[in-house]
C-alpha positions, -999 to 999 in steps of 0.1 A, spaced: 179 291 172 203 282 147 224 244 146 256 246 135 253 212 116 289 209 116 300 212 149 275 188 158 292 162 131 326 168 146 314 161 184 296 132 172 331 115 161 345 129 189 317 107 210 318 75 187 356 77 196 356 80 230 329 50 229 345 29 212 374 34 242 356 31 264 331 1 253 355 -24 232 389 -19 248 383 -32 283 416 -48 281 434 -18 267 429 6 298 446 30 315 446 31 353 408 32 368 382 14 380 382 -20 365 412 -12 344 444 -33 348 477 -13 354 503 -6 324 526 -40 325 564 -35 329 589 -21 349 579 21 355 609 46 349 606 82 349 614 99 316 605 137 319 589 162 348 568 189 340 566 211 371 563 187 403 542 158 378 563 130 372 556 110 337 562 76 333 571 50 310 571 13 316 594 -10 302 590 -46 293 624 -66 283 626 -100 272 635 -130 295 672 -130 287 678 -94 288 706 -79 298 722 -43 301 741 -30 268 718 -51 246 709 -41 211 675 -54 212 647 -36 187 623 -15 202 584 -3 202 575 28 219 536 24 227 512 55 228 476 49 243 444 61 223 414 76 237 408 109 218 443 127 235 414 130 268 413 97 284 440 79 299 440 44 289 480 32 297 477 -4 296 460 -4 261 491 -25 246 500 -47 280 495 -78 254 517 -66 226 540 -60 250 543 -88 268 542 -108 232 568 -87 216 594 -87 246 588 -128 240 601 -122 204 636 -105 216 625 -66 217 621 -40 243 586 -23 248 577 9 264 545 24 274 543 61 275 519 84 298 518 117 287 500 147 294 461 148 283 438 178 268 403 187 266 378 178 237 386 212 227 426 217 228 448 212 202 474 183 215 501 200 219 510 191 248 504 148 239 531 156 213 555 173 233 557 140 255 557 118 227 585 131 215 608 138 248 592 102 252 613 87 221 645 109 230 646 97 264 641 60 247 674 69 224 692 85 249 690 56 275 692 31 248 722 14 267 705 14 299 673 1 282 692 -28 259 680 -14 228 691 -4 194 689 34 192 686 29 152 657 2 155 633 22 176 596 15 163 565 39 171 532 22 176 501 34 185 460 33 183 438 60 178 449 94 189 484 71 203 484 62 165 484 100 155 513 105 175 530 75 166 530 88 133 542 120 144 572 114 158 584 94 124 569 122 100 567 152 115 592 179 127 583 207 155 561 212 187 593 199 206 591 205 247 614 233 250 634 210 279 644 187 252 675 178 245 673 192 207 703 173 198 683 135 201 661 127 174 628 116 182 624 98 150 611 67 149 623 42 126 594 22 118 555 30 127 526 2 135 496 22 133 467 10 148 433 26 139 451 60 137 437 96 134 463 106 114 445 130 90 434 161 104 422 178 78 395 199 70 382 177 45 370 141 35 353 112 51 372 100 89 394 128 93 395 140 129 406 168 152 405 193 127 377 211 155 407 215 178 439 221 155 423 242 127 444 263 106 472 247 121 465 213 108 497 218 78 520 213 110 503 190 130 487 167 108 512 132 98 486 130 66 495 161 55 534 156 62 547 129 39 583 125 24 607 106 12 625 102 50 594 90 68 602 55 81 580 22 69 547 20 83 522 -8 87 486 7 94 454 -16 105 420 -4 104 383 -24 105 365 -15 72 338 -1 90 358 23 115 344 60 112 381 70 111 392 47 82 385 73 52 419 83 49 437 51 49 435 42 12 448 83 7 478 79 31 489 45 17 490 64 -17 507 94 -6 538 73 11 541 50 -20 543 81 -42 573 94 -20 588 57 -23 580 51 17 572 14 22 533 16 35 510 -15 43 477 -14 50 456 -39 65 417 -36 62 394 -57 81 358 -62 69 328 -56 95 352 -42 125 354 -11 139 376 13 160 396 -6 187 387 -37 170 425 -49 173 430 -59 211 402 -85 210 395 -124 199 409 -133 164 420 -98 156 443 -94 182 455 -124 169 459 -114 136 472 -77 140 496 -86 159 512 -116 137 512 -89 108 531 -63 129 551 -92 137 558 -104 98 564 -68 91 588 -60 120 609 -95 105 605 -85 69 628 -54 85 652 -76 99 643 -71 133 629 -100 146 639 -137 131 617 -167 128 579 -173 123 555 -156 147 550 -175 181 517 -164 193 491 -189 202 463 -182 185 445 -202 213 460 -179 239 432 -163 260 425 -124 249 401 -101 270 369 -98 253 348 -70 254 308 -61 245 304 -62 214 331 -85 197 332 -114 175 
């Protein structure tokens, strides 16, 4: 019998992945047993046949309707397979303290062996209904930030980098274009080469159109990008930050020594990712003042963490 040695290294990062989900983001989970439910306010953003998708909204204490408050469209990880929705209820809830609007996204999942096409179609009818509600919502349709970990950080980077795989019930005419990107762990090389790169198994010879990595320019908005040192996924990282500084796009990259995937939503590093999306998000102009998160604040822990 022969082993195809390769497949077997792309399902074993497909495992690690949905591990690391599953194991050190207890308090980033979707709806399920033990898992808390997405925070916010839920609104209806698209239907696909009689399925209703959801986003839920979080606006700050004094907000009110026709606002011009900055946004962040959240996207959950979990290998585009498992539904984790509330992976970013604590970002949330600190950013809409800072003056912005948050939104967490459902959209549609896929198999461990289908392309995403369908995760990116939502993202992206996710961020026009975001632009095209922007008075109802309170929010700046020019300052509308993507974030996202894992395969949510993929299509995070998507809608700011990458043109096509639109739903064809989109309203063609609203750009889904985010205008900044915090990118959390992402898996935003799918490539057929190098160390981390992931999903090539599913996307193939498509990768050219579907793949942020492979889809810098000049227009793509600034990004922040966080990774543990030690994530599986984190070979690109140092390769994206110098593609988007060769095209002039403002890139930072934040590296953390002895952490791994989903390492940001727990202890000190929550802590510390999220003050550095916050100094990034003021260095824009779109939040004023120091951070104010209490570094004492209690975070969900999970197995594993420091």
């Amino acid at each position: 019998m022969q082993i195809n040695l390769r497949r077997l290294r792309i399902d074993r990062w497909a495992v690690l992945l949905l591990l690391f989900a599953a194991v050190q983001i207890p308090a980033a989970a979707g709806k399920g047993a033990n898992r808390p439910e997405p925070f916010g306010e839920p609104q209806v953003y698209k239907k696909v046949g009689s399925r209703e998708l959801h986003v839920w909204v979080v606006k700050p204490a004094d907000w009110k309707a026709g606002d011009q408050h900055p946004a962040i469209v959240f996207f959950h990880g979990g290998g585009w397979t498992v539904s984790l929705l509330s992976q970013f209820n604590e970002q949330c809830k600190y950013f809409a303290s800072r003056g912005m609007v948050c939104l967490q996204v459902e959209y549609r999942l896929v198999s461990s062996r289908q392309a995403p096409d369908v995760c990116i179609q939502d993202a992206r009818s996710a961020m026009r209904w975001a632009r095209s509600h922007a008075r109802e919502l309170g929010i700046d349709p020019q300052r509308i930030a993507s974030a996202g970990g894992s395969a949510g950080g993929h299509l995070a980077a998507f809608v700011g980098m990458v043109d096509g795989c639109d739903d064809p019930s989109d309203d063609l005419k609203v750009s889904p274009k985010s205008n900044a990107m915090l990118l959390f762990n992402p898996v935003f090389d799918n490539g057929p080469q190098g160390p981390g790169n992931y999903g090539y198994d599913r996307i193939k010879d498509r990768y050219p159109q579907l793949s942020p990595a492979h889809n810098v320019s000049s227009d793509d908005p600034p990004a922040i990008v966080f990774f543990g040192a030690n994530d599986p996924v984190a070979g690109p990282a140092e390769g994206f930050r110098e593609k988007m500084e060769r095209a002039k796009v403002r890139c930072e990259l934040k590296l953390y020594a002895g952490q791994g995937h989903g390492f940001f939503n727990h202890g000190r590093h929550f802590y510390e990712t999220t003050v550095e999306a916050d100094r990034f998000l003021a260095s824009l102009g779109w939040l004023q003042g120091p951070p104010t998160l209490d570094r004492s604040a209690p975070v969900a822990r999970g197995k594993g963490d420091k």
